[in-house]
N, C-alpha and C positions, 0 to 999 in steps of 0.2 A: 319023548321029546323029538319035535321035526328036527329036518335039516338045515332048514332056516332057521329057527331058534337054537339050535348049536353050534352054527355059524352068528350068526349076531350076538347073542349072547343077551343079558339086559340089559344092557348099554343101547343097543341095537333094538330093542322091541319099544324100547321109552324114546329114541329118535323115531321111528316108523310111526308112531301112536301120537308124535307132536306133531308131526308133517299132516298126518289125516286130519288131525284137530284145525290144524291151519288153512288147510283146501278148506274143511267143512263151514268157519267163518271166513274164507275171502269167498266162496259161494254166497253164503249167509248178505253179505257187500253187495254182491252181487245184486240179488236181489231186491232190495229196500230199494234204489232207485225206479226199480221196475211198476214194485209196489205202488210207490209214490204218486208216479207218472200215471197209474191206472184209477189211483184214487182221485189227482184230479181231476179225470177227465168222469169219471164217474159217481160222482158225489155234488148236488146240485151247486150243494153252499160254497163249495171249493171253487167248481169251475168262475162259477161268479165273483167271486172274489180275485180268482185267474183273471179271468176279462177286466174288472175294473183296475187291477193291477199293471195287467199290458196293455191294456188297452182306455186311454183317458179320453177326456172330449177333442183334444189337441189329435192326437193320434187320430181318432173315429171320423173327426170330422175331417183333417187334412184326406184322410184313404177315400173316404166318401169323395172327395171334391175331385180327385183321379181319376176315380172310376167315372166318375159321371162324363168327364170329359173325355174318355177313352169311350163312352156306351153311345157321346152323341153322335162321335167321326164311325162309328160301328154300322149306328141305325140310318147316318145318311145313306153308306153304301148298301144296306141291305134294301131301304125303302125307294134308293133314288136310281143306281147302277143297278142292283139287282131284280127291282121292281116286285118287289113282294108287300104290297099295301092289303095287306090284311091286320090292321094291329093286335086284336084279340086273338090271332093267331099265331104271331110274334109272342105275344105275352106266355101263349099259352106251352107256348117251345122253351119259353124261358126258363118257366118254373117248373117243368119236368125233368130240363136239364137239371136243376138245382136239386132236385127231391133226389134223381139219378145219384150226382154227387155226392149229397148229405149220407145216400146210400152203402154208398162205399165208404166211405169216413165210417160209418156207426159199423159196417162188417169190420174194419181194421181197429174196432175199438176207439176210435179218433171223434168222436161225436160226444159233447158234453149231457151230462145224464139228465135230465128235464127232471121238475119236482114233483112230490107223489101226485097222485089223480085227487086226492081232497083238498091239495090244496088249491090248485085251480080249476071249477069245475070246467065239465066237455063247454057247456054253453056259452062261455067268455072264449073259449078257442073258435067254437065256430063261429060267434062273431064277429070276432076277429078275420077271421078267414074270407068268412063272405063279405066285409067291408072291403079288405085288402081286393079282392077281386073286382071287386065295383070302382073303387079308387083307380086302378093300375090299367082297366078295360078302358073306360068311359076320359081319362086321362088320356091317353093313346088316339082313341077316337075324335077326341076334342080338337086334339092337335094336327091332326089327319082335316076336317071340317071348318075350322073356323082361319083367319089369318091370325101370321102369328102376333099382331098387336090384342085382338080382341083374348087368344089363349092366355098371355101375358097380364093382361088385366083381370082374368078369372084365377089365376095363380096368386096373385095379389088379395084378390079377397079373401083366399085360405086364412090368411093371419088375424084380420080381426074374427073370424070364423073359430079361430085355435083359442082365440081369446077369448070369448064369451062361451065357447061350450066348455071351456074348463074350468069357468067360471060356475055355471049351471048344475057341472055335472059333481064336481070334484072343490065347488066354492072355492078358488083356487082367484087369489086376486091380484091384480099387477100395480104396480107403483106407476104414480104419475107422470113420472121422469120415465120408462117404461115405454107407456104410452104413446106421449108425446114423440121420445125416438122414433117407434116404430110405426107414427102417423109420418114423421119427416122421411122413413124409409121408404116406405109404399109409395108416397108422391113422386121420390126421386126416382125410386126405379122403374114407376111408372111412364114419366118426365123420357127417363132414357132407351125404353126398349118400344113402347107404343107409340108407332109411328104407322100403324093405319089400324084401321076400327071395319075393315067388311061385316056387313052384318048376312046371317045366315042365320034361317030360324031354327033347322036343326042343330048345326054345331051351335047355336046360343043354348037350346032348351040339355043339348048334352053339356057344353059347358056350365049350366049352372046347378044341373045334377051332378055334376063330378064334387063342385065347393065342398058340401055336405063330408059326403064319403071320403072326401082327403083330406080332411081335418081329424074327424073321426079318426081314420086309418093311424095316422100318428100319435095321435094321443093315445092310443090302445097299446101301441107298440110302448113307447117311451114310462104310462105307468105300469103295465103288466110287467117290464125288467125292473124298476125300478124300487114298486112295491113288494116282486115274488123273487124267487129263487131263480128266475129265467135267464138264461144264455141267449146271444142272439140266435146262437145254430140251432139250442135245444128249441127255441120258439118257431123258429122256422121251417125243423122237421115235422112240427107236429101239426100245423097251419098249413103246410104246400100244398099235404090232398084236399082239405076241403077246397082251399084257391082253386085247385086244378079241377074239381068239378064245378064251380061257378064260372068258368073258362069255358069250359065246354058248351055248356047251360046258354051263355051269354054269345058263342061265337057264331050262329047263324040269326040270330037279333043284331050285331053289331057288326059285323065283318062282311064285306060284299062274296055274292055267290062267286067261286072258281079254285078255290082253295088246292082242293085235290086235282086238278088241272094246270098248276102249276108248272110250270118247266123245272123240275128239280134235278137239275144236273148235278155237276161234281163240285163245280165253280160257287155255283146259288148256296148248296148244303154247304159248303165251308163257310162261306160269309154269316149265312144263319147261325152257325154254331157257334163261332166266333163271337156273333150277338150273343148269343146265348149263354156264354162264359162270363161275357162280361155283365151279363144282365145277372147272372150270379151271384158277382163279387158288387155289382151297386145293392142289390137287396142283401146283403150281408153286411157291408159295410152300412149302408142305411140304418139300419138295425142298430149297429153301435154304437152311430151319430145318436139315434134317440133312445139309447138304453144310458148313455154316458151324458145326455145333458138336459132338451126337452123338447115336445115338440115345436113349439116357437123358433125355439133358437136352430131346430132343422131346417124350417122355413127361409129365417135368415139366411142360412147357407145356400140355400137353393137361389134366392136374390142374388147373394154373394157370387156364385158361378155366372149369372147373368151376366153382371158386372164386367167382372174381370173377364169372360169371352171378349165381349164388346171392347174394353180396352186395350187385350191383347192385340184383336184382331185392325184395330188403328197404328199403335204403335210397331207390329211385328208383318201384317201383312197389307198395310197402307190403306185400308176400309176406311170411309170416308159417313159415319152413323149421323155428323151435324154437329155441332157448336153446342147444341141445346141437349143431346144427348149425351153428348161428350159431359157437361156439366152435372145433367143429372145423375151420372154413373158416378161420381167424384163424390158430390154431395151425399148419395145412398154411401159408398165405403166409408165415408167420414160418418153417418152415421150407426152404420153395425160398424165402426169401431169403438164410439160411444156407448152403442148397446153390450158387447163383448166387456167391457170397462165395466159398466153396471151390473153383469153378472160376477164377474171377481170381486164386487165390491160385495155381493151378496152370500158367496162363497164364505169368502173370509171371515165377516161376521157370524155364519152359521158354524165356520168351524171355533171361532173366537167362544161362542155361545156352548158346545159341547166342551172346551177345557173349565169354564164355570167351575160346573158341577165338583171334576177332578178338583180342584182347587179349595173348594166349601168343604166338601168334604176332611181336606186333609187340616184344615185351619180349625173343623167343631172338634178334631179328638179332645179327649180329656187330657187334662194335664195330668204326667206321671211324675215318679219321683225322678232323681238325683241316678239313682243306680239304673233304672233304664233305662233314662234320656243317655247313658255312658256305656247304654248295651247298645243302644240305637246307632251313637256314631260309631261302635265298633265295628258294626254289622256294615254301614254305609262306607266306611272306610277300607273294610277288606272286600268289597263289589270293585 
């Protein structure tokens, strides 16, 4: 016999032997949250159901409409103070900062785990990827070429664009009441921000190849989460390098020669990165918007910030847009708040439609006797 057990005695070995037993389960505690946290983030069906959890259309689309306005006051001073009018090279700073980021998230385990490889093949990723890149260039470009009434007007056609290729592609069809909204949307917002029409034949024939690709682009986004097991981040990491070689590909076609001649001082590089950050959190957020509702209703939003710039910028810093714009902004927000009304009403119904089932179900059982309808409420009465 030791020392320590002549001294303790078994009083003494059966305390020592409960204490270990009790570190070994609050370790045990320990754990399971850790567990937890790693199975979220690692597990496709989890994370998604994470994101739809934290993250609603209310949520996706308010962070969306932040960023956007935090990414426009970014890009004046990169493109206007800073003087870096390269767009496709902006874009192209963007998304390597983002892959950069996503990089480090997925080393800290912090990156939601994408779905096996059968279930999405490579080919719906890369064209993904090459639309995203053609959408995000030629966008950029448009805006840089044309005046911003004529850009305005080419952002407007997205919608009925969203609306008949999702039609075509996915026979996906909209209500009259629908329509008609988002015919009174387009006029108004039109009515409100087009106030001059320069014509250029390059930015026309770039603007009207952007329509195409930026409708595409959204609708890729919004069924691929909605259909698969996809995260906006798990989609994003796996999309940014093809983007980022279609950036490349496209930036001596679309970006004027001096790039690397740059003045890239200390001042410049901040401002860009800064871009850069926030070009991050708009394609992430973006992503949310159309994984949490659809691509139309992201469109809307993007009218939506029109809007409300223009009438911040009257009531808040005395901008003077007209009477007739002034009205058409009013009219378009009374209209996507119509349309926003029409989707809750289609919600609700769909969810009204899935408790059915649960219902029909529980009303065909068969009728039992006397003794288990009295085991039944015994059971519901001690829950």
């Amino acid at each position: 016999m030791g020392v320590w057990e002549s001294i303790l005695g078994k009083a003494g070995r059966r305390f020592v032997k409960r204490k270990d037993s009790d570190a070994g389960e609050n370790g045990r505690a320990l754990e399971q949250p850790q567990s937890s946290f790693y199975s979220d983030f690692h597990t496709s069906e989890v994370a998604k159901h994470q994101q739809q959890r934290l993250c609603g259309p209310f949520v996706a689309m308010t962070f969306n409409f932040i960023v956007a306005v935090g990414i426009i006051m970014a890009n004046k001073v990169v493109m206007g103070k800073v003087g870096f009018n390269f767009p496709v090279a902006l874009s192209l700073i963007h998304y390597v900062t983002s892959w950069l980021l996503m990089a480090i998230f997925k080393a800290l385990s912090l990156l939601p785990a994408s779905p096996p490889s059968k279930a999405t093949p490579f080919s719906s990723l890369f064209l993904l990827g090459a639309v995203m890149s053609l959408a995000t260039g030629l966008a950029n470009v448009s805006l840089q070429h044309n005046s911003v009434g004529f850009y305005q007007m080419a952002k407007i056609a997205v919608t009925p664009t969203i609306v008949l290729a999702e039609f075509m592609i996915f026979n996906k069809k909209v209500s009259i009441h629908k329509v008609i909204t988002l015919a009174i949307v387009s006029i108004s917002v039109a009515v409100a921000t087009v106030t001059d029409l320069e014509f250029n034949f390059f930015g026309a024939c770039v603007a009207l190849a952007w329509i195409v690709p930026g409708a595409i682009n959204k609708i890729l986004w919004s069924n691929m989460q909605q259909t698969g097991n996809w995260t906006a981040l798990a989609l994003m990491w796996k999309t940014s390098p093809i983007t980022i070689f279609f950036f490349v590909a496209l930036m001596p076609l679309l970006d004027p020669p001096g790039v690397l001649s740059f003045n890239w001082n200390w001042n410049n590089v901040v401002a860009i990165i800064i871009s850069a950050l926030f070009g991050f959190l708009l394609q992430w957020s973006g992503a949310l918007a159309l994984g949490a509702t659809s691509a139309t209703s992201h469109v809307v939003l993007g009218q939506f910030k029109t809007c409300v710039i223009m009438l911040g910028g009257y009531v808040f810093f005395n901008s003077d847009p007209g009477m007739i714009s002034l009205c058409g902004a009013v009219v378009a927000l009374s209209g996507m708040s119509f349309y926003t009304y029409l989707n809750m009403l289609k919600e609700s119904a769909a969810a009204s439609k899935k408790l059915l089932p649960k219902q029909n179900s529980f009303s065909l059982k068969p009728k039992s006797t006397m003794d288990d309808q009295k085991v039944g409420m015994d059971i519901v009465d001690s829950v």
